[in-house]
RONU-665439 format. One record per atom (N, C-alpha, C): x, y, z. Coordinates in steps of 0.05 Angstrom, whole numbers, padded with zeros to 5 digits, always signed. Example, Ala and Ser with C-alpha at 12.3 -4.5 7.8 and 13.67 -1.06 7.14 Angstrom:
2
+00264-00114+00156+00246-00090+00156+00264-00066+00156+00257-00045+00142+00273-00021+00143+00258+00001+00157
END
This chain:
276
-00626-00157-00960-00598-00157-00967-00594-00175-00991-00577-00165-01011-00575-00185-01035-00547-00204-01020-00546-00228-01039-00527-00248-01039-00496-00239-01037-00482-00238-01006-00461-00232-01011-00435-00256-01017-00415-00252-01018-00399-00275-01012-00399-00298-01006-00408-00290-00973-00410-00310-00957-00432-00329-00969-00451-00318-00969-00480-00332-00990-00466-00348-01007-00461-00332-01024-00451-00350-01051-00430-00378-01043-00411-00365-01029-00387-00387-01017-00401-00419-01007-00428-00404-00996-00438-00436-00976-00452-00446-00992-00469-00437-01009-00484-00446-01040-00457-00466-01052-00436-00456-01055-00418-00470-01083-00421-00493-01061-00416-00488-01031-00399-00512-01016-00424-00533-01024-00447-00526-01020-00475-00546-01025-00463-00555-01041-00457-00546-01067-00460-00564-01090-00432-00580-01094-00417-00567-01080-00400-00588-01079-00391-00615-01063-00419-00617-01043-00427-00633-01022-00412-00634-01011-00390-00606-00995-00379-00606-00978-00381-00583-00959-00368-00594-00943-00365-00570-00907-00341-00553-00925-00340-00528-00909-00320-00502-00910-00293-00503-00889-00275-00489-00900-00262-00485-00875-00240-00459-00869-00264-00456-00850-00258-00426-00838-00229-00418-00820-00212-00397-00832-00189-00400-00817-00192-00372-00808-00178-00379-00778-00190-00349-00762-00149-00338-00761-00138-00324-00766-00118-00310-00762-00127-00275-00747-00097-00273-00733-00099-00247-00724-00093-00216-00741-00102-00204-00741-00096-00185-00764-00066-00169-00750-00044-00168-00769-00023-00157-00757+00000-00167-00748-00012-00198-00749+00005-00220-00726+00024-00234-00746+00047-00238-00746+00067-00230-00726+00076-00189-00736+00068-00190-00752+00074-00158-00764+00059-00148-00795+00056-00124-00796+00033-00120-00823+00036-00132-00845+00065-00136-00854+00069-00148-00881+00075-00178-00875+00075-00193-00866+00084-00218-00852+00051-00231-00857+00041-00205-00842-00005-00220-00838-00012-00216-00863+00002-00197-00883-00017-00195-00912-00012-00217-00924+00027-00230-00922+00028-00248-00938+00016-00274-00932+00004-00288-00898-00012-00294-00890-00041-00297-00906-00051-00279-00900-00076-00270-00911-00083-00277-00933-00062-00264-00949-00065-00275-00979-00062-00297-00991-00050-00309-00972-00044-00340-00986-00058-00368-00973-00082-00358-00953-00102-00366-00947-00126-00384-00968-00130-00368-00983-00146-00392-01009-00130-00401-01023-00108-00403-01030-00101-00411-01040-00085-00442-01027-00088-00439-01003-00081-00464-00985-00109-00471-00981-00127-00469-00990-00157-00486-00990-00176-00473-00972-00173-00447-00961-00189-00439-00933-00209-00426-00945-00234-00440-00933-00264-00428-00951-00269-00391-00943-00261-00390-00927-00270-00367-00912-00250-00355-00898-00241-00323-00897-00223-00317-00879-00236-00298-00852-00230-00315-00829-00237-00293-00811-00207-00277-00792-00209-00253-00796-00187-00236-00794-00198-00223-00758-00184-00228-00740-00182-00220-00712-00176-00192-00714-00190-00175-00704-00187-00145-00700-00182-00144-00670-00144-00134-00673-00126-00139-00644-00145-00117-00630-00149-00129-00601-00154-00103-00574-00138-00110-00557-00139-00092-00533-00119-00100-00512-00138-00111-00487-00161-00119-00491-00172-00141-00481-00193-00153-00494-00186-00178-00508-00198-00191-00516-00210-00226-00494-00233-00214-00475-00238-00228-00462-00260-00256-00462-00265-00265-00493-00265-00292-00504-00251-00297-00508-00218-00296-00517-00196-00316-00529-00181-00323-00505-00168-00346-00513-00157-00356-00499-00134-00346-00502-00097-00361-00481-00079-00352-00483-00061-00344-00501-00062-00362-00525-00054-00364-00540-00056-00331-00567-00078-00337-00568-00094-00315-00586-00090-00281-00570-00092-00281-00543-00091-00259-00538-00068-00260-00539-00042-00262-00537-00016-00262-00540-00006-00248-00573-00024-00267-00590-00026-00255-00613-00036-00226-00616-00057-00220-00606-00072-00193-00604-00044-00178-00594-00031-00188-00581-00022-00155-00560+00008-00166-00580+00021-00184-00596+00048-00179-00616+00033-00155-00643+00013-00152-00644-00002-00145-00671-00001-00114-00661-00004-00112-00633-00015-00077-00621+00015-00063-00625+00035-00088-00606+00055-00078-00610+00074-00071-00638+00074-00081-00662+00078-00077-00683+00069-00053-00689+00050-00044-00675+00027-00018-00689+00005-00019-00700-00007-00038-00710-00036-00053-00713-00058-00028-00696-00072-00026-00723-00101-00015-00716-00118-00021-00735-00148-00015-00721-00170-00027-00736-00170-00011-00766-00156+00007-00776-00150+00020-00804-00134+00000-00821-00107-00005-00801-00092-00029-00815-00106-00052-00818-00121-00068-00810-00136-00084-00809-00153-00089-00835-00166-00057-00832-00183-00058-00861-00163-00056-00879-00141-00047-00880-00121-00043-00904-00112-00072-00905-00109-00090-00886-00106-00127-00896-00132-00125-00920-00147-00129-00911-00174-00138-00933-00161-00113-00954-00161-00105-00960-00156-00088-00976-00136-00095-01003-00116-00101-00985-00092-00123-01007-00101-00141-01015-00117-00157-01002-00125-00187-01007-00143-00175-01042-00159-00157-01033-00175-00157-01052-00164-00149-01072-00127-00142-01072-00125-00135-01102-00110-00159-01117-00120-00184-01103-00117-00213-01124-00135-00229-01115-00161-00223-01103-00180-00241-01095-00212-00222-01089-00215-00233-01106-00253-00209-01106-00270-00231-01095-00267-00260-01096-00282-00284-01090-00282-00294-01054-00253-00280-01039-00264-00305-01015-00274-00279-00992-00294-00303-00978-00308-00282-00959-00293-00275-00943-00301-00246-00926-00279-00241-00907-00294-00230-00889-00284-00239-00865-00303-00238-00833-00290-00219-00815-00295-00201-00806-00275-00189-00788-00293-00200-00752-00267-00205-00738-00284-00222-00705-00264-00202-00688-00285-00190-00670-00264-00183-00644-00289-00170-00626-00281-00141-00615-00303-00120-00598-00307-00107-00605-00332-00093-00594-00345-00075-00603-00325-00036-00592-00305-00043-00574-00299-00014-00567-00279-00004-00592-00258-00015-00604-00244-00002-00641-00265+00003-00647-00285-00005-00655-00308+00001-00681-00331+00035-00667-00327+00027-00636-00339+00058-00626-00323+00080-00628-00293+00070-00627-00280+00093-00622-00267+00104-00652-00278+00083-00669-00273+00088-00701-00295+00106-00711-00317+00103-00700-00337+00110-00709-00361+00093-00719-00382+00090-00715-00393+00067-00732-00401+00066-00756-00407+00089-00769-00411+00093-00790-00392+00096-00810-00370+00107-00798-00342+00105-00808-00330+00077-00814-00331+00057-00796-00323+00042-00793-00346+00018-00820-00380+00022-00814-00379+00006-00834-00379+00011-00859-00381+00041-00873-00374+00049-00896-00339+00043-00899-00325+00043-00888-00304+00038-00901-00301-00003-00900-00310-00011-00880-00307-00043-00884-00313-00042-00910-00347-00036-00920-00352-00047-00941-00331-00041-00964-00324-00017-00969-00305+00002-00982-00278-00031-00979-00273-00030-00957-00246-00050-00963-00258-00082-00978-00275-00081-00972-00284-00107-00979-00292-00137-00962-00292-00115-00942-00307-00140-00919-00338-00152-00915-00340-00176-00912-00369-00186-00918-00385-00179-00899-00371-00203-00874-00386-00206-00853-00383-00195-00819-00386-00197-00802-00374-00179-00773-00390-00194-00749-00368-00205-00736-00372-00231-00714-00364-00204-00685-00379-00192-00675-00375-00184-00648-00385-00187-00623-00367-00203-00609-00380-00215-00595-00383-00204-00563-00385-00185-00563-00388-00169-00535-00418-00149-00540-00432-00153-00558-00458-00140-00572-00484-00158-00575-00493-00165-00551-00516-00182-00542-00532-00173-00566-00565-00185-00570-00584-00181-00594-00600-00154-00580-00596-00161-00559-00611-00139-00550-00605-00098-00547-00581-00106-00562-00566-00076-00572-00565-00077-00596-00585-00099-00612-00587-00099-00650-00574-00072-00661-00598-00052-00653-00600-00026-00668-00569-00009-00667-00553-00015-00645-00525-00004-00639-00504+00002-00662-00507-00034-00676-00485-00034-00701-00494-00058-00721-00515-00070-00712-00517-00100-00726-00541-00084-00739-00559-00080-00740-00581-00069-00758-00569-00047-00786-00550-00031-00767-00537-00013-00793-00522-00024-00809-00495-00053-00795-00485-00071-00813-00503-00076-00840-00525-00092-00836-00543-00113-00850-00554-00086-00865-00559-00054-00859-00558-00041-00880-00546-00032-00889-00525-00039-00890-00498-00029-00907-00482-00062-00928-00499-00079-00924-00500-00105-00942-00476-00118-00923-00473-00110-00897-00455-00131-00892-00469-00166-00872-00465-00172-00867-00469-00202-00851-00465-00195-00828-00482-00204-00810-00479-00211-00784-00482-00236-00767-00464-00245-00764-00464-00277-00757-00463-00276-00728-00477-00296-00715-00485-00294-00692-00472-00317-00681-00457-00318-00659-00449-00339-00638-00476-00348-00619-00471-00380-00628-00490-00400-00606-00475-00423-00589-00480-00422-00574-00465-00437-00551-00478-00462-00536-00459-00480-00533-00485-00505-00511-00504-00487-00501-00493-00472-00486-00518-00462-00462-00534-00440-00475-00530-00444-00507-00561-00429-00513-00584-00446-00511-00604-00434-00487-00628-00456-00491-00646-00446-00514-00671-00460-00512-00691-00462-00529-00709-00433-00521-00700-00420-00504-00715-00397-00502-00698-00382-00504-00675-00378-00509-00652-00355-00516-00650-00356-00544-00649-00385-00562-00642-00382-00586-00653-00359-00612-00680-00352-00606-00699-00332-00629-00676-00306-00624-00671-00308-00605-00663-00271-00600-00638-00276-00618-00621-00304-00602-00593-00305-00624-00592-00309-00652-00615-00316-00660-00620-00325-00693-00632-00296-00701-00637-00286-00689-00662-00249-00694-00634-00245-00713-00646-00231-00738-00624-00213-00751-00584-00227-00758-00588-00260-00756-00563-00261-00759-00569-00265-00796-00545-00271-00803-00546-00273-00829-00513-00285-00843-00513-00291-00865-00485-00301-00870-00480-00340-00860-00482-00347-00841-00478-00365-00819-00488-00364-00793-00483-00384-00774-00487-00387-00741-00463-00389-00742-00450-00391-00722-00425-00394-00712-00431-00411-00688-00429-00434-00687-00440-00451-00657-00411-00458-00652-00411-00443-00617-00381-00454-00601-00375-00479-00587-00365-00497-00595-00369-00520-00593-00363-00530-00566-00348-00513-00548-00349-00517-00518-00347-00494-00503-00352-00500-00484-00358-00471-00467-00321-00464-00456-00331-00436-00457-00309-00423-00445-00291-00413-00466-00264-00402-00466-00246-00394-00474-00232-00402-00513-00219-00392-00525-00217-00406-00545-00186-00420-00551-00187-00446-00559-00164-00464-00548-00169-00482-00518-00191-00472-00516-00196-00494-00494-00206-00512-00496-00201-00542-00485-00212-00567-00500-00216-00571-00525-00231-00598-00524-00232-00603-00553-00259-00605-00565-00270-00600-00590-00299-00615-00589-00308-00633-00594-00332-00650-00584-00346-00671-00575-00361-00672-00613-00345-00686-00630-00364-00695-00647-00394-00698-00649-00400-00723-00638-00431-00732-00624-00445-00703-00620-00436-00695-00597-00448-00671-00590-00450-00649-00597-00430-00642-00619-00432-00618-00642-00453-00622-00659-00455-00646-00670-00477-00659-00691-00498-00651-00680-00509-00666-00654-00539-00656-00647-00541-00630-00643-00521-00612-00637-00525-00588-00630-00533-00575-00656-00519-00580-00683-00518-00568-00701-00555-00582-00717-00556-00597-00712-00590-00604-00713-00603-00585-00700-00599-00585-00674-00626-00566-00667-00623-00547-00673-00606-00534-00681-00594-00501-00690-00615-00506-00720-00607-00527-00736-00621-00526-00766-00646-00534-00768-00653-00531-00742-00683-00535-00738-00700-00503-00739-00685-00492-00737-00692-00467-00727-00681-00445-00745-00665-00454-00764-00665-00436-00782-00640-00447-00807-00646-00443-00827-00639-00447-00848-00610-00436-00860-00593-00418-00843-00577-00406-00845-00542-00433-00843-00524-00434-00854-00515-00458-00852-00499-00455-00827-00492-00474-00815-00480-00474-00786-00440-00483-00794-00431-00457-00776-00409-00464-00777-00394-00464-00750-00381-00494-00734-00366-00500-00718-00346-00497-00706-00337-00476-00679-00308-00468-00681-00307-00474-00653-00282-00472-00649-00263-00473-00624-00263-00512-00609-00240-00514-00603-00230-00542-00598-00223-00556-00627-00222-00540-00645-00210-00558-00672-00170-00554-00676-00157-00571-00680-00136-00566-00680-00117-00584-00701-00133-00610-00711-00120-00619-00723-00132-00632-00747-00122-00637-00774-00151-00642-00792-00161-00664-00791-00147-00685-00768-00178-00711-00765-00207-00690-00747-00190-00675-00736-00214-00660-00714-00228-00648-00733-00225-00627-00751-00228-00612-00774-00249-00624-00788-00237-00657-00796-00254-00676-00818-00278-00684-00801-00267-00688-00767-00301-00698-00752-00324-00683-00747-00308-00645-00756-00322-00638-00751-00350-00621-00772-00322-00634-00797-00338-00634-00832-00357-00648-00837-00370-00669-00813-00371-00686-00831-00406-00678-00811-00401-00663-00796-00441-00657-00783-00444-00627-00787-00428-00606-00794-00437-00583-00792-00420-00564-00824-00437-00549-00833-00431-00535-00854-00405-00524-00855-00386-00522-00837-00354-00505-00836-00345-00519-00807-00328-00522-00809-00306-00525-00788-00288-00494-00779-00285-00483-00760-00271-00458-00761-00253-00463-00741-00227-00455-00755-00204-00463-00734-00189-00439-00728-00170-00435-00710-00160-00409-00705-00138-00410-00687-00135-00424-00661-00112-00422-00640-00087-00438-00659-00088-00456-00676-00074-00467-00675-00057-00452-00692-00065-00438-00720-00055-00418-00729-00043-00394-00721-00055-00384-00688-00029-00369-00671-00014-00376-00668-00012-00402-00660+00003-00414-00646+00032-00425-00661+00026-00427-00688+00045-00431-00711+00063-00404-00717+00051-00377-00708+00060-00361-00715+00078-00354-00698+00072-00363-00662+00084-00357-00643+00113-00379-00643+00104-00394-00659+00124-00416-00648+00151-00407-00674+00149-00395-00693+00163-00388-00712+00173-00362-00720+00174-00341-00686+00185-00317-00683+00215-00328-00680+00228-00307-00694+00264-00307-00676+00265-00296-00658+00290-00300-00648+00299-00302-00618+00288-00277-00603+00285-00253-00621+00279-00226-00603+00250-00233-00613+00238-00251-00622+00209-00245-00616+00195-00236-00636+00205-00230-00661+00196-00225-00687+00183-00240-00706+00173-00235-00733+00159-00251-00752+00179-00260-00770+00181-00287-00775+00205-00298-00797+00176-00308-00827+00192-00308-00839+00180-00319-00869+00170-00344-00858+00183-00367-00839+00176-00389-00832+00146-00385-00819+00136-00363-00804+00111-00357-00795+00091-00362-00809+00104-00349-00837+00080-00350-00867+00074-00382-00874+00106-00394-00875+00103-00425-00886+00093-00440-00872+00097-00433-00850+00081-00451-00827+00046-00452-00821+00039-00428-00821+00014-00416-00827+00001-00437-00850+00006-00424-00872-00001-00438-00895+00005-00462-00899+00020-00475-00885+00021-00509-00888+00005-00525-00870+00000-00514-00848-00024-00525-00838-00048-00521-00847-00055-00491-00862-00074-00495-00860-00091-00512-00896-00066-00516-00911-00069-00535-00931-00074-00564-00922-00064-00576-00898-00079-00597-00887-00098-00601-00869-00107-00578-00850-00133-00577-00848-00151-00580-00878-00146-00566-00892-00166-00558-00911-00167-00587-00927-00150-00601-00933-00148-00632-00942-00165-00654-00926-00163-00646-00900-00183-00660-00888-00213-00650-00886-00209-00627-00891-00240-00616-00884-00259-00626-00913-00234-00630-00935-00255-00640-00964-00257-00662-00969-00245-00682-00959-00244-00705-00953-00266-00719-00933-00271-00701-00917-00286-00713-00893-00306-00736-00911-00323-00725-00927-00353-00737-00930-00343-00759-00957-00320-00763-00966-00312-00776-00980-00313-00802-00986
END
């Protein structure tokens, strides 16, 4: 695979002797034009990387918060087409930031797979986080990804041991994605100390840069967690800005967008700051 995005993105971050910071939004959420203007104004509030949530109606890693998001995004009308049509806008004022699409594997079967990754690439998507697609179903969608130049980034968890990790490192590419506590997303917080060593033995084992998510919420958490692992990736808290800034019947206000983007310009202040 030649050097995509993501490649290049974690190269600049080297040289700029800093961590990334990954902002996970829901695609759709609070409504299509509400998530583009979202979306789009994502680098430009400092976010190294966008990972865009492809809504299902069970998304059984997220926590409450996030699935709440998933099912405002279904109800709007959100599909994995509109989704690719987010990346799509982005890309007609941004050819530079990477873009991750995270959710399940059942949209992308019932899209088609081949459909589905000829047009990702087509919209301009890098990389593809699915996390219901063990290593041991590679050949399903992750082998044809990686030949169609996209990334496949692999989730590692505390309880990957030392005899599970080869299979989870087999064929990832782009990043690791190490979950910084077990269970749900928005649940707890993470253990600095313990991210660090984790993210050691991960870079023991492979060379790919390690990026940190779930229990991050605020940018001292963000900066603790800049300051041992290649990205910080944050996400509930950004639902949660969106949920808190519906009107009364439950809709998307402009405040969703401002709110969105103002956090995540201080995450991202802390995340460059960390090693400072």
């Amino acid at each position: 695979m030649s050097d995509t995005r993501i490649d290049r993105r974690f190269a600049a971050l080297r040289e700029e002797g800093r961590a990334g910071l990954v902002a996970f939004v829901t695609g759709g959420d609070p409504d299509f034009d509400l998530s583009c203007q979202i979306v789009d104004g994502l680098p430009g509030a400092g976010v190294d990387v966008i990972e865009i949530g492809m809504p299902f109606t069970d998304p059984m890693a997220d926590g409450p918060t996030i699935q709440v998001a998933s099912q405002r995004a279904l109800r709007k009308g959100m599909t994995l087409r509109k989704t690719l049509d987010l990346v799509r806008h982005l890309r007609q004022s941004d050819s530079d930031t990477p873009v991750v699409l995270m959710g399940y594997y059942n949209p992308i079967y019932s899209y088609g797979n081949d459909a589905f990754l000829r047009d990702a690439r087509e919209a301009g998507v890098d990389g593809l986080i699915i996390v219901d697609l063990p290593s041991e179903e590679d050949s399903e969608l992750c082998v044809p990804a990686l030949d169609a130049g996209l990334n496949w980034i692999r989730l590692a968890t505390p309880t990957t041991d030392a005899k599970r990790l080869p299979a989870v490192l087999g064929n990832a590419s782009g990043f690791v994605y190490y979950v910084s506590i077990t269970g749900i997303t928005g649940a707890g917080s993470a253990d600095p100390r313990a991210v660090g060593e984790a993210v050691q033995r991960l870079k023991a084992r492979t060379d790919l840069p390690i990026a940190v998510g779930f229990g991050i919420r605020t940018p001292d958490q963000a900066a603790d967690i800049a300051r041992v692992a290649d990205a910080a990736v944050v996400g509930t808290v950004f639902c949660k800005a969106v949920e808190d800034n519906l009107d009364a019947d439950g809709n998307g206000t402009q405040a969703c967008v401002d709110s969105v983007l103002s956090l995540a310009r201080d995450l991202a202040h802390g995340v460059r700051n960390a090693r400072s």
